[in-house]
C-alpha positions, 0 to 999 in steps of 0.5 A: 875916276877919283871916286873909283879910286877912292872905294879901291883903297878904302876896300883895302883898309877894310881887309887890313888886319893888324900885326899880333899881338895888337896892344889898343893905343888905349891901353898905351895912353893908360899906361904913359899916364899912370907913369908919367911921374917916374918917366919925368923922374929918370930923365931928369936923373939922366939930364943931370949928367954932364955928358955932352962936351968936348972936353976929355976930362968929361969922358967919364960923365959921358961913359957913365951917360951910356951905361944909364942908357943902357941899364934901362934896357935890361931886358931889351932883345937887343944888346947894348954894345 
């Protein structure tokens, strides 16, 4: 029974066919490695915002925060509100 049951799925997975377009996890690694100085880089530049707090005087770090986020998504599908 467990063997019937395991060549029904593992058929299934062959017929699978991935999403297009299809980027190869490769390429992705490649890619993540070879910016991983400026990934470190721009988030320390947002760590050192202030802007986690519940005092009102750090309003401004915290809207300053969010728009940082914001501006790295310029060509994002979705819009930043």
């Amino acid at each position: 029974m467990v063997e019937m049951a395991r060549s029904h799925y593992i058929g299934k997975l062959h017929r699978f066919q991935p999403c297009e377009p299809f980027i190869a996890m490769s390429t992705i690694s490649q890619y993540t490695e070879s910016h991983a100085a400026r990934f470190d880089e721009e988030l320390c530049e947002f760590l050192r915002i202030p802007s986690v707090s519940a005092d009102p005087a750090r309003r401004p770090d915290m809207h300053r925060a969010a728009d940082w986020v914001a501006d790295q998504f310029p060509t994002s599908a979705l819009p930043p509100k």
